[in-house]
LOFITOR-364184 format. One line per field, with one value per residue (C-alpha): residue number from 1; residue in three letters; chain; x, z, y. Coordinates in steps of 0.05 Angstrom, whole numbers. Each point is the difference from the previous one (the first is absolute). Layout:
! residues N
nr NUM/...
rest ALA/...
kette A/...
c1 X/...
c3 Z/...
c2 Y/...
//
This chain:
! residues 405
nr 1/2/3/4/5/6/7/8/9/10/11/12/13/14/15/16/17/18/19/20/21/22/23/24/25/26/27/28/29/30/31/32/33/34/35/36/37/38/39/40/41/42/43/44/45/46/47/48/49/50/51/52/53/54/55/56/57/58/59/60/61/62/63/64/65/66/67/68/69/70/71/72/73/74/75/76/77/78/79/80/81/82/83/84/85/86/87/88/89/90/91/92/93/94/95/96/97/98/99/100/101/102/103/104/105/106/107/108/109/110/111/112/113/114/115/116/117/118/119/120/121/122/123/124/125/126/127/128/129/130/131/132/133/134/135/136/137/138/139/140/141/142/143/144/145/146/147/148/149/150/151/152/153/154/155/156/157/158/159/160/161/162/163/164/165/166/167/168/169/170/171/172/173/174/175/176/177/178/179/180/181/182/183/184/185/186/187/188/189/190/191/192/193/194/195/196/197/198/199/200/201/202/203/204/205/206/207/208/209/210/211/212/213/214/215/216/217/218/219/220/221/222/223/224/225/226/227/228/229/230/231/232/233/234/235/236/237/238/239/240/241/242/243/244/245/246/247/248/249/250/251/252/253/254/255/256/257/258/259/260/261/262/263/264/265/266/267/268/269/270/271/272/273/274/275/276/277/278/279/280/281/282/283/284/285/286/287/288/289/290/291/292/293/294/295/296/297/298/299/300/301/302/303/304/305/306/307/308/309/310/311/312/313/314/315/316/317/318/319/320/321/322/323/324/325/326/327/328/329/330/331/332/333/334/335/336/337/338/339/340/341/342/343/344/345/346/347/348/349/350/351/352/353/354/355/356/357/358/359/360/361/362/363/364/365/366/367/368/369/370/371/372/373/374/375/376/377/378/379/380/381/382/383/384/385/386/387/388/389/390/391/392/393/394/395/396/397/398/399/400/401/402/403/404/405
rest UNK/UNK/UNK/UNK/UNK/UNK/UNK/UNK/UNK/UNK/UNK/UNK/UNK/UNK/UNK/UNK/UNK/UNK/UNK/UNK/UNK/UNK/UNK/UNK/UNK/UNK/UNK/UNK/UNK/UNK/UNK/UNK/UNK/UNK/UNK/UNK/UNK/UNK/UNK/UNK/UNK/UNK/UNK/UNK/UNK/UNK/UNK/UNK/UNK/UNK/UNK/UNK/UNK/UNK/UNK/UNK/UNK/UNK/UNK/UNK/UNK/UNK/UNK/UNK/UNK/UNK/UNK/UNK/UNK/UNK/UNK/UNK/UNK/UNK/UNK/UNK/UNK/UNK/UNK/UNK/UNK/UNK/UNK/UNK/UNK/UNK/UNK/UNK/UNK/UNK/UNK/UNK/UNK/UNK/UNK/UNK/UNK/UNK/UNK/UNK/UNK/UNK/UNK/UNK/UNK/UNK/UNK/UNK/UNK/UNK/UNK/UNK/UNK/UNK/UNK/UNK/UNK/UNK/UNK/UNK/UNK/UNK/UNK/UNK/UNK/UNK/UNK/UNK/UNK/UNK/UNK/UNK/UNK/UNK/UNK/UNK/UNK/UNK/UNK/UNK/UNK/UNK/UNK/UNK/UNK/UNK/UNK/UNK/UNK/UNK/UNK/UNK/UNK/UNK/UNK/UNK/UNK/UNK/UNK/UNK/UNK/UNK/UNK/UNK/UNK/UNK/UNK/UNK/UNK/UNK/UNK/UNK/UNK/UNK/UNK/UNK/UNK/UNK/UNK/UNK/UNK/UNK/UNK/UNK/UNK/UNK/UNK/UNK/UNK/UNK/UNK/UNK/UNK/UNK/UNK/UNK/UNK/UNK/UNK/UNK/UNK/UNK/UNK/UNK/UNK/UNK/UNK/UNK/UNK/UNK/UNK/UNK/UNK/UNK/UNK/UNK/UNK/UNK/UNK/UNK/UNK/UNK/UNK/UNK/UNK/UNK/UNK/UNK/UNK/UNK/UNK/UNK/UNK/UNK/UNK/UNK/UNK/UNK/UNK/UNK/UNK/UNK/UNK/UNK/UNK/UNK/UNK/UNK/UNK/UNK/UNK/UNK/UNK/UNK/UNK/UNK/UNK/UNK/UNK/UNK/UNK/UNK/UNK/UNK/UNK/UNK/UNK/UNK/UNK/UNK/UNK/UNK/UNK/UNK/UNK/UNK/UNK/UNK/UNK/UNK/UNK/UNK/UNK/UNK/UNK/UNK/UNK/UNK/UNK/UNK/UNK/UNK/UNK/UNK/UNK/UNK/UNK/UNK/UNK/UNK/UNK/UNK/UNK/UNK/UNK/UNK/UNK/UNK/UNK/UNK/UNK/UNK/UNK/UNK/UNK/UNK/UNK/UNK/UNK/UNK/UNK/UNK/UNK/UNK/UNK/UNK/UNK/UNK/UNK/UNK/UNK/UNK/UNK/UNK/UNK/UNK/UNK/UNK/UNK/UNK/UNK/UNK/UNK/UNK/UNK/UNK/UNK/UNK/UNK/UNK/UNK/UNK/UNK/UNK/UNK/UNK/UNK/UNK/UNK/UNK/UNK/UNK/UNK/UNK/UNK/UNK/UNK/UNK/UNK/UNK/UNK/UNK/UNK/UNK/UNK/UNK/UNK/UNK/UNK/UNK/UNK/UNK/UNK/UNK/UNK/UNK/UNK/UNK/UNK/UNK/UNK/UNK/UNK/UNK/UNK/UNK/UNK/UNK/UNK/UNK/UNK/UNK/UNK/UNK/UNK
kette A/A/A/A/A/A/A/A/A/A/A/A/A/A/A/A/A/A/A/A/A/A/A/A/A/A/A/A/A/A/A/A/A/A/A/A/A/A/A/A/A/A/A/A/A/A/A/A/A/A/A/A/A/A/A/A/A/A/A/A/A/A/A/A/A/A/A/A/A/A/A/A/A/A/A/A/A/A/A/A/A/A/A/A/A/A/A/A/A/A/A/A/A/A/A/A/A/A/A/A/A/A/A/A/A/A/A/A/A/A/A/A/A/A/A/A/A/A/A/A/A/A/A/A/A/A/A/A/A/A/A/A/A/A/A/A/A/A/A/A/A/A/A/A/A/A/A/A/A/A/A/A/A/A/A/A/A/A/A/A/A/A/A/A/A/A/A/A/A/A/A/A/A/A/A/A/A/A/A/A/A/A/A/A/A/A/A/A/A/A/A/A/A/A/A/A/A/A/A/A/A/A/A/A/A/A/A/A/A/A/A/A/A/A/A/A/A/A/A/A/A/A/A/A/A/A/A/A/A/A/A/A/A/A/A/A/A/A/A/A/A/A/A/A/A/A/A/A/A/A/A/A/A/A/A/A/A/A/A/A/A/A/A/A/A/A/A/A/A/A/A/A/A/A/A/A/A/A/A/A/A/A/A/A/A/A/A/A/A/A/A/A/A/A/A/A/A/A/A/A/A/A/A/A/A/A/A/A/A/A/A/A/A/A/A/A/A/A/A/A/A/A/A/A/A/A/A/A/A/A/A/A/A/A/A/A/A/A/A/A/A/A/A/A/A/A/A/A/A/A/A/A/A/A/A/A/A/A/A/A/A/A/A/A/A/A/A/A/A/A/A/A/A/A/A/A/A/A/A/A/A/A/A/A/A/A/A/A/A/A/A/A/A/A/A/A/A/A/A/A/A/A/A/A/A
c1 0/19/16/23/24/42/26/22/45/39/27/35/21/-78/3/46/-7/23/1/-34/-59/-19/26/-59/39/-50/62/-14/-1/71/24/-34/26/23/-21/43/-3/36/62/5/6/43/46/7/24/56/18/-14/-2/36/33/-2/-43/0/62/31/6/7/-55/-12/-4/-41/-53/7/-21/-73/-21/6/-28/-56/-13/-11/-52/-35/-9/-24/-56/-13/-27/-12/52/7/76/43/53/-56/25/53/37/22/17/-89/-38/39/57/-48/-38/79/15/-73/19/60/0/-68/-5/76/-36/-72/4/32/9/-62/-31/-49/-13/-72/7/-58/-6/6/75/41/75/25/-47/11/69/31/-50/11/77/0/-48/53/50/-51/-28/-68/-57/-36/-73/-43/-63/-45/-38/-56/-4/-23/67/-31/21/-39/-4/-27/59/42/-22/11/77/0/-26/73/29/49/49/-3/-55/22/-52/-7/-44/-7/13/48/-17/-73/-25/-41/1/6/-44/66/-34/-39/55/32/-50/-5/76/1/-51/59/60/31/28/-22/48/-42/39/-24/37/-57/-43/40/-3/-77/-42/13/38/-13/44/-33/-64/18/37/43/78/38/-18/49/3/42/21/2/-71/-25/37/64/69/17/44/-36/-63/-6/-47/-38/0/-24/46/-8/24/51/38/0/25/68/40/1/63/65/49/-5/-50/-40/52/-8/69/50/69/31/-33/-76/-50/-63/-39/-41/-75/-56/-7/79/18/-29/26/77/54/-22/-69/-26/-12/-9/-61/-32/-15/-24/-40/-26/-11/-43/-49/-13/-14/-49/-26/-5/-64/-68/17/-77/-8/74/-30/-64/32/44/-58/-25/56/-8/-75/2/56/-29/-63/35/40/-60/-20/65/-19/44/17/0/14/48/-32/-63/-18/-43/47/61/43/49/6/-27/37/-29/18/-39/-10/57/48/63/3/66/-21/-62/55/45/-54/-33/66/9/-70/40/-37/48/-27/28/-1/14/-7/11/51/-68/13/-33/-67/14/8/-64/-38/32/23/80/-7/-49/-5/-9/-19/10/-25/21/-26/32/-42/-58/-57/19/63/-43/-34/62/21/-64/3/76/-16/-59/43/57/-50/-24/73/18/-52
c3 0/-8/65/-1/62/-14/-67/24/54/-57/-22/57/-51/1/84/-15/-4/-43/21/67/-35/-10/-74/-54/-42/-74/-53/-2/-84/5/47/66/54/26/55/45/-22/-67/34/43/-64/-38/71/14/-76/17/62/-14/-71/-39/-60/-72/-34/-56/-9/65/20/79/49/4/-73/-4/53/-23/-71/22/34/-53/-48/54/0/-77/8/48/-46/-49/41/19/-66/-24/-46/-44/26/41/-60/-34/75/-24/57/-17/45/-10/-55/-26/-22/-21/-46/-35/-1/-44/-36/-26/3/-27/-38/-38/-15/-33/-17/-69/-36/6/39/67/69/33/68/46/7/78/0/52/-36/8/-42/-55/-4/2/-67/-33/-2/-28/-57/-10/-12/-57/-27/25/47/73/-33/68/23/27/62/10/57/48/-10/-36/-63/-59/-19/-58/-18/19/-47/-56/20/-3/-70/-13/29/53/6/78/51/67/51/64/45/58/-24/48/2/-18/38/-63/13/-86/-31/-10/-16/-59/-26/-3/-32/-49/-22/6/-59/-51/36/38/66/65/50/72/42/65/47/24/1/30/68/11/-44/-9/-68/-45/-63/-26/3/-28/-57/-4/-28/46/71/33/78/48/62/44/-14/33/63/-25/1/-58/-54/-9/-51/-70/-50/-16/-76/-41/-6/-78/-2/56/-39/-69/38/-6/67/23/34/2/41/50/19/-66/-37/-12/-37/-16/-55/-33/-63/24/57/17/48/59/9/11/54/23/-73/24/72/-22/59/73/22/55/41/69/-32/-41/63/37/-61/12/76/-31/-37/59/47/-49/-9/71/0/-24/-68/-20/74/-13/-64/31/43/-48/-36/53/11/-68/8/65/-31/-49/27/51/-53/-47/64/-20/-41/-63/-2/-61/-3/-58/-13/6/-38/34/10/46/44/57/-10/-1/-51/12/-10/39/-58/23/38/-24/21/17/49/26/11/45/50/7/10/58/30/-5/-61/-57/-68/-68/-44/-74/-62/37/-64/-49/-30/-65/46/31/-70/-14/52/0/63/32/47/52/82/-6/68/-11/50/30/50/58/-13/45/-5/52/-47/-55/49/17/-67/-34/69/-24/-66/16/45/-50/-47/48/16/-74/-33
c2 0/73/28/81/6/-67/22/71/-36/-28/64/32/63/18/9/58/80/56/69/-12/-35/-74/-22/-13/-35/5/-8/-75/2/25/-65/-24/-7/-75/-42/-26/-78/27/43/-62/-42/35/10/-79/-7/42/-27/-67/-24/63/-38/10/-50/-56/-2/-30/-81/20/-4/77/13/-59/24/76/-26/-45/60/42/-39/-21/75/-9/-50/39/54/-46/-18/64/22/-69/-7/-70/-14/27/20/41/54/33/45/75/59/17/22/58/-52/-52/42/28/-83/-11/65/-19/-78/-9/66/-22/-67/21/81/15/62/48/-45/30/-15/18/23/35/82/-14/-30/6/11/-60/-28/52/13/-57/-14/64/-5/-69/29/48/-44/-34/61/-24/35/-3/-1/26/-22/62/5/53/55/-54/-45/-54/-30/5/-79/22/43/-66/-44/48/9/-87/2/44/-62/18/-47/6/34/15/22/29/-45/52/67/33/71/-9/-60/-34/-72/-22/-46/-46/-67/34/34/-62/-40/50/9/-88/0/33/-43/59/-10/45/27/18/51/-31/36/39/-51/-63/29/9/-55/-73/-11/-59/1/-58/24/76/-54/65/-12/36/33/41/27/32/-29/60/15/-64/4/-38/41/44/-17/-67/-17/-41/-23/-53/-24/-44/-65/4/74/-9/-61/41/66/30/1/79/-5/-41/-26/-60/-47/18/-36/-83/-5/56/0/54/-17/-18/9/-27/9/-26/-22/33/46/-2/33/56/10/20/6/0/6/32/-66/34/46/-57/-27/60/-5/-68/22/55/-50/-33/52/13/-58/-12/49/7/21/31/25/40/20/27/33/37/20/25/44/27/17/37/36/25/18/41/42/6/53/42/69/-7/-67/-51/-71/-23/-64/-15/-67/-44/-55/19/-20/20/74/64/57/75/70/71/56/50/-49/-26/-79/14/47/-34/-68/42/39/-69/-36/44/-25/-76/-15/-35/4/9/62/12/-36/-73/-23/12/60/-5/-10/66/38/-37/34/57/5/0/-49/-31/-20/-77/-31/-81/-50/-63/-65/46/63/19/36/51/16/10/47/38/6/37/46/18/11/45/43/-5/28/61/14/5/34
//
């Protein structure tokens, strides 16, 4: 069961206070904070197990290595993955979507050749695209949204008929909220054979994931943003892409044998996990799965949506306010801005109040141009979060508001 009181006492940086006050800690789409049962882990790796893996015949590197690739198949099972090998392990999703970018993008885009990607794109799933178009004189082809932040589906499946060689989609847009209509988009691209990427690192965190079932080709996600360390994530893939993939990087342990005239390389996923991994964070990672799997996984979400409601209803009060994002289906966040009030300024007086949110364009800045706006205040939510928080923070923001008009 989902016990507040319970959870809360697993993060002992939440009991804390800044400036004088109690911290509200609502920057949870940036990274969350982590519970103790995953410091612990990634602490007895280092004192007990620390080894470099795969490669070693002695009892340490031996043990060191099972975990780790325990860790994998608990992943797996966490978003219901065929096989274990279809996990591949990256520092999170900003490197995993530059690996599909250039391994997968070398591999099917040719010259003038596009990639669709959605209007609500967080950079990292946009860049790392665009460059690689660059280098093949080809083009991002964009799929719009409307006012609300909700693709036009209609608009999609005229950009498919272009035939994009790749379409990589947000599931959980981070600056907006919209939950995507994932599955649909995928069934659509799947009837003209193109392959869907699912930025999932919004999403990962906060509803149960079921790659099988989405049938998508590639998911990616971000440790740190599901209570896990930073510097650890992956993907899941597809084994039939993974196997005719291009290794990204090179050096050891993606290698099966080496000479001065020929290499070749290893299977599926270890081709793609050059040089030394971050073993002791892969299992923080795995310690982060089950800590959330240890709970009621609809009673968390409820309660999260919750958070999100009460929210809102509390700022819709505020003279001069307006949501950025409003689609029915969200998730996780609320993104605002007060007619005369710089974000910036509205982060810092209620930062003072203890009250940590995040200000600007939140990495999407083409969604910012598209609203015309510089930047917004994005209060994100997490298990931890209470309702009196949410209380406190739309009483800071209304005296932020008075203080700065």
């Amino acid at each position: 069961m989902f016990n507040l009181d319970s959870v809360r006492s697993q993060f002992p940086i939440l009991q804390q206070q800044v400036y004088g006050k109690p911290l509200v800690y609502f920057d949870n789409a940036a990274t969350t904070q982590k519970p103790l049962c995953v410091i612990e882990r990634e602490r007895d790796y280092y004192l007990n197990e620390n080894c470099n893996i795969h490669r070693g015949v002695h009892y340490l590197s031996q043990m060191a290595t099972e975990a780790y690739e325990h860790a994998r198949r608990t992943v797996a099972a966490f978003i219901n993955a065929e096989k274990a090998q279809e996990i591949v392990f990256t520092r999170g999703t900003t490197e995993s979507l530059n690996l599909l970018a250039t391994s997968l993008g070398q591999m099917l885009v040719n010259e003038g050749d596009t990639v669709a990607v959605t209007a609500m794109e967080h950079h990292s799933n946009m860049v790392p695209w665009q460059q690689m178009l660059k280098l093949k004189n080809g083009r991002l082809l964009v799929i719009p949204m409307d006012e609300n932040g909700i693709i036009d589906i209609e608009a999609y499946g005229k950009i498919l008929e272009q035939k994009p060689k790749i379409v990589s989609i947000a599931h959980i847009s981070n600056t907006l909220g919209t939950i995507n209509p994932v599955k649909k988009m995928v069934e659509m691209a799947h009837q003209l054979d193109i392959p869907v990427v699912i930025d999932g690192a919004q999403s990962i965190a906060h509803h149960k994931i079921d790659v099988q079932s989405l049938d998508c080709d590639f998911f990616v996600f971000s440790g740190h943003k599901m209570y896990a360390p930073m510097g650890i994530g992956g993907f899941y893939g597809k084994m039939k892409w993974l196997e005719a993939m291009p290794p990204y990087q090179f050096g050891g342990e993606m290698v099966d044998r080496v000479s001065f005239e020929q290499t070749t390389f290893n299977k599926v996923p270890f081709k793609f996990e050059a040089g030394t991994p971050n073993v002791g964070a892969a299992l923080g990672l795995e310690a982060a799965v089950l800590f959330i799997q240890s709970l009621d996984r609809e009673a968390v979400e409820a309660h999260e949506r919750m958070l999100l409601d009460k929210a809102r209803e509390g700022l819709e009060q505020i003279s001069g306010i307006r949501f950025i994002g409003n689609a029915p289906e969200r998730s996780g966040l609320v993104s605002f801005i007060i007619s005369g009030i710089h974000p910036y300024d509205m982060g810092t007086i209620i930062d003072k109040m203890g009250i940590a949110v995040r200000t600007g364009h939140h990495c999407a800045e083409p969604v910012m141009t598209f609203f015309g706006i510089p930047g917004t205040v994005r209060a994100s939510f997490a298990m931890y979060n209470t309702l009196e928080e949410v209380e406190s923070f739309v009483k800071a923001v209304e005296k932020a508001a008075a203080m700065l008009r």
